[in-house]
C-alpha positions in Angstrom: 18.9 -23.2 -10.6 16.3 -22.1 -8.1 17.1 -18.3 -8.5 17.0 -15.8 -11.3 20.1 -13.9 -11.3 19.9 -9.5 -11.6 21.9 -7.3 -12.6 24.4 -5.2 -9.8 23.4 -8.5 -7.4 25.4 -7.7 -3.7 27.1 -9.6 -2.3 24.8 -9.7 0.5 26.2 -12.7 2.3 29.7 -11.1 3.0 27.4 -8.3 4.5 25.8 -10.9 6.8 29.1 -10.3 9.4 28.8 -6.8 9.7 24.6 -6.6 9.5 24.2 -9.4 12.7 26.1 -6.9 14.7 23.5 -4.6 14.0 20.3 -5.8 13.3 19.6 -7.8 16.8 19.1 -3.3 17.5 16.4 -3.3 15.0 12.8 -3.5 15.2 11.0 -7.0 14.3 9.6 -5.6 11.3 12.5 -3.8 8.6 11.7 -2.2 5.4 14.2 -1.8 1.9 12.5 0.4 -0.1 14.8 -0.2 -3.0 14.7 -3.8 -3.0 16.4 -5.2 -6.1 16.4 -8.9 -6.5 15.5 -9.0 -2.9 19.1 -10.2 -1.6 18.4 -8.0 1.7 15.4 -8.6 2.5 16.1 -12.2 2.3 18.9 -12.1 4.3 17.1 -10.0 7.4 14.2 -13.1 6.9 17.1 -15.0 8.1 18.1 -13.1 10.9 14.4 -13.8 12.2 12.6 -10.1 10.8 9.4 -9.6 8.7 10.6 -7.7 5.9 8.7 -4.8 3.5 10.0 -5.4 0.3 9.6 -2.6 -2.6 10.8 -1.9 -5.6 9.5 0.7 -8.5 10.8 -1.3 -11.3 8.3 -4.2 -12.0 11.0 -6.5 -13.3 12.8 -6.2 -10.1 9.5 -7.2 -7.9 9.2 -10.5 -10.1 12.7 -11.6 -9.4 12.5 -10.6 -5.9 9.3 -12.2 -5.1 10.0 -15.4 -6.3 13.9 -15.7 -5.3 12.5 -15.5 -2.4 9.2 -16.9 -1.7 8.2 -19.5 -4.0 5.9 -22.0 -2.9 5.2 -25.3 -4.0 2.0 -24.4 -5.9 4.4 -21.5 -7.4 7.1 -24.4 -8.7 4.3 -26.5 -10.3 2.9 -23.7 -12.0 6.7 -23.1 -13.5 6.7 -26.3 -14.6 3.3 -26.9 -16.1 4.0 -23.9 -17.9 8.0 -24.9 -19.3 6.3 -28.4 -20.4 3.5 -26.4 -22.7 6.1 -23.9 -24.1 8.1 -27.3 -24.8 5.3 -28.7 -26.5 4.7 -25.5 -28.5 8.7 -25.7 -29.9 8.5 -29.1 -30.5 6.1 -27.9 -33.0 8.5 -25.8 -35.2 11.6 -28.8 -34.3 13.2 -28.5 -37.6 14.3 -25.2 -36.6 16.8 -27.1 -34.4 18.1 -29.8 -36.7 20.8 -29.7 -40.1 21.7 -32.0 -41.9 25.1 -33.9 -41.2 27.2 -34.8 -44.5 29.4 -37.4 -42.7 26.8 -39.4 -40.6 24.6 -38.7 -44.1 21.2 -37.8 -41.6 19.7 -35.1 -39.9 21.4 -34.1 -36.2 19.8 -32.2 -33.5 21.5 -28.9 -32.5 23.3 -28.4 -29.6 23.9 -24.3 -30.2 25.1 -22.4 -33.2 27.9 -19.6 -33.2 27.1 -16.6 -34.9 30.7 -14.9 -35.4 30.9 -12.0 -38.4 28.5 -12.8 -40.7 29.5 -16.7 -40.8 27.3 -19.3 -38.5 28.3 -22.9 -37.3 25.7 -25.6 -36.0 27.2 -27.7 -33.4 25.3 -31.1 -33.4 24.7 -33.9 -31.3 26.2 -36.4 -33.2 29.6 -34.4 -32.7 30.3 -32.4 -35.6 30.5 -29.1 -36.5 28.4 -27.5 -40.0 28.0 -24.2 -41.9 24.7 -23.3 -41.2 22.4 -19.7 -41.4 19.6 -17.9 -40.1 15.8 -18.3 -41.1 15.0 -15.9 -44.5 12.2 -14.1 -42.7 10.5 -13.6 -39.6 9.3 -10.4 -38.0 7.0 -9.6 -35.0 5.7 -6.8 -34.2 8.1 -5.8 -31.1 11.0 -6.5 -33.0 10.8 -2.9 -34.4 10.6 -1.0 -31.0 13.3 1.4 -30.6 15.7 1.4 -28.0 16.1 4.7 -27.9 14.5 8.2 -26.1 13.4 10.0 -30.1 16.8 10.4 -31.2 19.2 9.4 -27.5 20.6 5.9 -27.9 19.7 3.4 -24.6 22.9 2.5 -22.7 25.7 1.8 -24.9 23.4 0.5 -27.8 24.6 1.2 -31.0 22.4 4.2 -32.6 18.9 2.9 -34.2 19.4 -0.4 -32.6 15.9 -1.9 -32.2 14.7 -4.9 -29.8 14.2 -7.1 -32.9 18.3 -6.5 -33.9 18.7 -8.4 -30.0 17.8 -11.6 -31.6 18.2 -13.8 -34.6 15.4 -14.2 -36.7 15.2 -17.6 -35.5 15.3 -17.0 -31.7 12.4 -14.2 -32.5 10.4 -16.7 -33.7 11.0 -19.1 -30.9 10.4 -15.8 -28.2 6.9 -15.4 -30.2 5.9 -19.2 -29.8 7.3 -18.6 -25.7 4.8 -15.6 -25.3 1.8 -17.4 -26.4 1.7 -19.9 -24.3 2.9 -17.5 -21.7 -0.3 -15.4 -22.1 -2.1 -18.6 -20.5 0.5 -19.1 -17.6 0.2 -17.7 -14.4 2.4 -14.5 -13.1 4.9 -16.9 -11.8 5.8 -18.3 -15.4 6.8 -15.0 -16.3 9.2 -15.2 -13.6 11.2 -18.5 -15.0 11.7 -17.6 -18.5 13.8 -14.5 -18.1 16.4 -16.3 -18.0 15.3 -18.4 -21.3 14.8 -14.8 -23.0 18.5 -13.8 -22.0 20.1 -16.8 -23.3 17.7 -16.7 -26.4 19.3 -13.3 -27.1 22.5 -12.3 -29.1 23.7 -10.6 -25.9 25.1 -14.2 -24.6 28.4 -13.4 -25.8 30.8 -16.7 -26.7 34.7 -16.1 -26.3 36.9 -17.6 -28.3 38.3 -20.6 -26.3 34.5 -21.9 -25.5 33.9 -24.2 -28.8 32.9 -26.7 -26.1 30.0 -25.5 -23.5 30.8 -27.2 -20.1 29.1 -27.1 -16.7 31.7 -24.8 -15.4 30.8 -21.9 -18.0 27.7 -20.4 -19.1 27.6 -17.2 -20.8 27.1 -13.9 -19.3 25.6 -10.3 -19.7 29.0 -9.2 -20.5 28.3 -5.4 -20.0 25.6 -3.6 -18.9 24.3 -2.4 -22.0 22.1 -3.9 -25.1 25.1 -4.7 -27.4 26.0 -7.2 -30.0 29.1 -9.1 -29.8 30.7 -10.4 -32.9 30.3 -13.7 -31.6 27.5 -15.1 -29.9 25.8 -18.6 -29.3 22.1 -19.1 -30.6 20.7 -21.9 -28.0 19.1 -24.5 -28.9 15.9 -23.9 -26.4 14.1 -26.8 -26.5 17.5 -27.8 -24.5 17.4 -24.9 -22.1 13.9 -25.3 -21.5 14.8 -29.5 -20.8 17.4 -27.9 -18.3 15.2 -25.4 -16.8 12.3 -28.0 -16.2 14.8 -30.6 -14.5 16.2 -27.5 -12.4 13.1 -27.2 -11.0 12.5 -30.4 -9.3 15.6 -29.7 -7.6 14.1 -26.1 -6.0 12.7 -26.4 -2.5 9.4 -24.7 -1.7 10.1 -21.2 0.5 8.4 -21.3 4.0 7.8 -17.6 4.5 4.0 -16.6 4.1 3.8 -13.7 1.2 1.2 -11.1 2.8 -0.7 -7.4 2.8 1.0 -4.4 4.6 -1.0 -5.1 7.3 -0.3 -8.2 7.8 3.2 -8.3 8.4 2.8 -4.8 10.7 0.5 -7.5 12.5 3.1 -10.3 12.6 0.5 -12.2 10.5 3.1 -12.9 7.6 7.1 -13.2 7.3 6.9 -10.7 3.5 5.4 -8.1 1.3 6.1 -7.2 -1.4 5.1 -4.1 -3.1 6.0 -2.1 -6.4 6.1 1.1 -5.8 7.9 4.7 -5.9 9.5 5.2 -2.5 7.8 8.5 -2.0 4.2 6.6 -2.4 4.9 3.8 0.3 2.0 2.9 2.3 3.3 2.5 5.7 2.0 4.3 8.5 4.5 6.8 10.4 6.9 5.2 12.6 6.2 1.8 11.4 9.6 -0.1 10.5 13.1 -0.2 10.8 15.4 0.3 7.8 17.9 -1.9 6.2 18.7 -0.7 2.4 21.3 0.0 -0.3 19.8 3.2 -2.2 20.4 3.4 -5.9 23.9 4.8 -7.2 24.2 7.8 -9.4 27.0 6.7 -11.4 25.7 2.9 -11.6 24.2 0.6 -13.7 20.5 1.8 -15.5 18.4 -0.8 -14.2 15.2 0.9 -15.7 17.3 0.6 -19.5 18.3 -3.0 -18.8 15.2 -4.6 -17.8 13.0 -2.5 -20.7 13.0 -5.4 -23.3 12.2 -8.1 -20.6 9.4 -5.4 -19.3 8.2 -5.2 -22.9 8.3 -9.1 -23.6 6.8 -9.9 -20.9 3.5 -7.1 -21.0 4.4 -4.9 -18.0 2.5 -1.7 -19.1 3.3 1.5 -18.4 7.2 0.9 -17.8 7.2 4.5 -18.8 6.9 5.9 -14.9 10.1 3.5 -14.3 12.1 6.0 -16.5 10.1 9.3 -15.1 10.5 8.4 -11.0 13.7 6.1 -11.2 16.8 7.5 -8.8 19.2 7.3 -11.1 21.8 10.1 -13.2 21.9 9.6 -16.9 22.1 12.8 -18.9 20.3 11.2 -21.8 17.4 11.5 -20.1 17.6 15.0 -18.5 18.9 13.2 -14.9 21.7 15.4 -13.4 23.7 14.5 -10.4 21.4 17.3 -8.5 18.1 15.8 -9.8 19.5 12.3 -8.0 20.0 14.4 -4.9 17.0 16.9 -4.7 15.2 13.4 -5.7 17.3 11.0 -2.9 16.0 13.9 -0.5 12.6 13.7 -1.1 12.9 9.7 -0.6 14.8 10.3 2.9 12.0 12.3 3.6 9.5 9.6 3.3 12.0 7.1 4.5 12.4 9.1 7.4 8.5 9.5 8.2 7.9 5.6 8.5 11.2 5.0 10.5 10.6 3.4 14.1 13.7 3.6 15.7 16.7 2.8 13.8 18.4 2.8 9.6 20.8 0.7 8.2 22.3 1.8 4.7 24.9 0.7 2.4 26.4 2.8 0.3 29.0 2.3 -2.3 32.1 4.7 -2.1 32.2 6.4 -5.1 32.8 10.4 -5.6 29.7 11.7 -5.0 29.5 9.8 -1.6 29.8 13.0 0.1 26.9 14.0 -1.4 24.5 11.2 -0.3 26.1 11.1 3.5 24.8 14.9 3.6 21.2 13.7 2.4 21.3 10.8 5.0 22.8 12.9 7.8 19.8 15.5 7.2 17.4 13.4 8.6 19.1 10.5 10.4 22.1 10.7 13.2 25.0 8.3 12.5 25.3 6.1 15.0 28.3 3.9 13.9 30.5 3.7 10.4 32.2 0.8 8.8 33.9 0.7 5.6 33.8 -2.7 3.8 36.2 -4.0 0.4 34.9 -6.6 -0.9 36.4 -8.7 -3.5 35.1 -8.7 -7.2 34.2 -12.0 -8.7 35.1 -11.8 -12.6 32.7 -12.6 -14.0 31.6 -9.9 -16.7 33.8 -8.3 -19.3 34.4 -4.6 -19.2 34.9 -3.7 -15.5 38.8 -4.8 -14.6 38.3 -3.7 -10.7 39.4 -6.1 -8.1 37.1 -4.9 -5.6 34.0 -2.9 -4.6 34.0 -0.4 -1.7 31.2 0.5 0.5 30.4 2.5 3.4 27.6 0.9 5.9 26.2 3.1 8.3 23.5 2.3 11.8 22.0 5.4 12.2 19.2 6.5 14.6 15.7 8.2 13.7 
């Protein structure tokens, strides 16, 4: 897989009907100042544009920037790095084997299932033993609270802690991961959030999976740290085999990552920046707009990517959770700070606007609400209303589809 997946992806290329109608009216040069994993401003770098990218949360700007514009140097670098954290677990291999009573010799494991207190080791020889976690093993992060003082994260259970995300044994294997990661460069850092997922007890196993296939592979069942009853421990000298062979597969991106400057001078396709939207560097009247703001009764991206923020060393995460546009009461956000906030963003939005703005925004019940804010500074030029199917693939949401509003509006 050439693409680390995020969380609330669009489905951007169902979009890509009603945007072409519209963006041959833009400017060359577009800006989404709440970028995500980057699926927009990937999708207007088809359509010919050079594209501002920003997003505040650093998480997102790593997944963004390389979805999109990995280059060959980039995928070597991925791959030098995989083969050393390889090496490293290779070290600590009879983590990963048990011993099989009917072929009477030890058997690599393919995965253990964790399932109310009682563990199973599936192994490569084809059957199935009782097996258990390591006695002992605690890092320091393990004890980091995913909590605000006494406020739970999310849905997390109350006093849940980053460590209680993983087995003992899995922490142990994250610890040998982040060494060598230490030595990698940025774009390592990029590859192995997917290794850190899977590595977690949030990759919840159904009943009906005994056998992993091609045509499954767990999920982030619900947008919350949780923990299933029953969950798969990967083996990740495996995943990391997978990962590695993935990669020769991934073809190098030809748009030219550049400065502000040099994409307002056609010099580069891309920027990327991670920053608050009110704190963009852009000159007045500089861009177009093509964007999906942030929904106020949506998914806590800040919450979700905090223990991948923390693995990984992204310091202070903190002014994620102060500036974020988001509503969550247990952290003082009410619907009207999301609104006096998505005002003050429109303002700046507004300021570096050429010409022309197009936004998508889900229907929900406080669209009324985020139309006034848009219509306060921008005149709606045209109005379509897309439903677009839901793709089951998460537990916990049983909608069959996803309404938006996308609106061309003029400066």
């Amino acid at each position: 897989m050439c693409y680390v997946s995020y969380w609330g992806v669009k489905h951007t290329l169902e979009f890509r009907h009603v945007l072409k109608e519209y963006v041959k009216n833009l400017s060359t040069i577009v800006l989404d100042p709440y970028g995500g994993s980057g699926g927009l401003a990937k999708l207007m770098l088809s359509f010919g544009k050079r594209v501002i990218y920003n997003d505040l949360n650093p998480v997102a700007y790593l997944i963004a920037r390389y979805n999109i514009a990995k280059n060959q140097e980039d995928l070597e670098d991925m791959k030098k790095c995989l083969i050393k954290i390889r090496e490293s677990i290779d070290n600590a291999q009879e983590l990963f084997y048990e011993y099989c009573h009917i072929c009477n010799r030890f058997s690599e494991v393919k995965y253990r299932v964790y399932e109310n207190g009682d563990v199973r080791a599936y192994l490569e020889c084809g059957h199935i033993v009782k097996s258990a976690d390591v006695s002992s093993y605690k890092p320091p992060w393990v004890s980091i609270s995913l909590s605000y003082s006494s406020i739970r994260f999310l849905k997390a259970a109350s006093g849940l802690t980053l460590g209680d995300l993983f087995t003992r044994r899995n922490a142990m294997v994250i610890d040998m991961i982040l060494n060598v990661l230490n030595k990698c460069p940025i774009s390592a850092k990029y590859i192995v959030i997917p290794i850190i997922y899977l590595l977690s007890k949030m990759a919840f196993f159904p009943k009906g999976k005994e056998n992993i296939s091609k045509s499954w592979k767990p999920s982030w069942a619900v947008p919350a740290y949780w923990i299933p009853r029953r969950f798969i421990e990967y083996n990740p000298r495996l995943i990391i085999d997978t990962k590695i062979q993935n990669l020769s597969f991934c073809k190098p991106a030809k748009h030219k990552v550049g400065t502000v400057e040099e994409v307002l001078k056609k010099r580069a396709h891309i920027v990327f920046l991670n920053s608050d939207a009110v704190n963009l560097p852009l000159p007045p009247r500089s861009v177009d707009i093509v964007t999906d703001p942030p929904y106020p009764t949506d998914i806590q991206y800040g919450e979700l990517y905090f223990f991948f923020a923390i693995l990984l060393g992204f310091k202070n995460y903190d002014q994620v959770f102060q500036n974020e546009l988001i509503v969550n009461k247990n952290r003082g956000f009410s619907l009207d700070d999301y609104i006096k906030r998505l005002d003050k963003h429109m303002s700046k939005i507004h300021q570096v606007t050429k010409k022309h703005a197009i936004f998508i925004v889900k229907n929900s019940k406080n669209i009324d609400k985020i139309l006034s804010i848009i219509e306060k500074y921008y005149d709606i030029k045209e109005q379509k209303d897309i439903i677009l199917r839901k793709k089951r693939s998460r537990i916990g949401d049983h909608r069959d589809s996803y309404s938006y509003i996308v609106l061309f509006a003029k400066r």
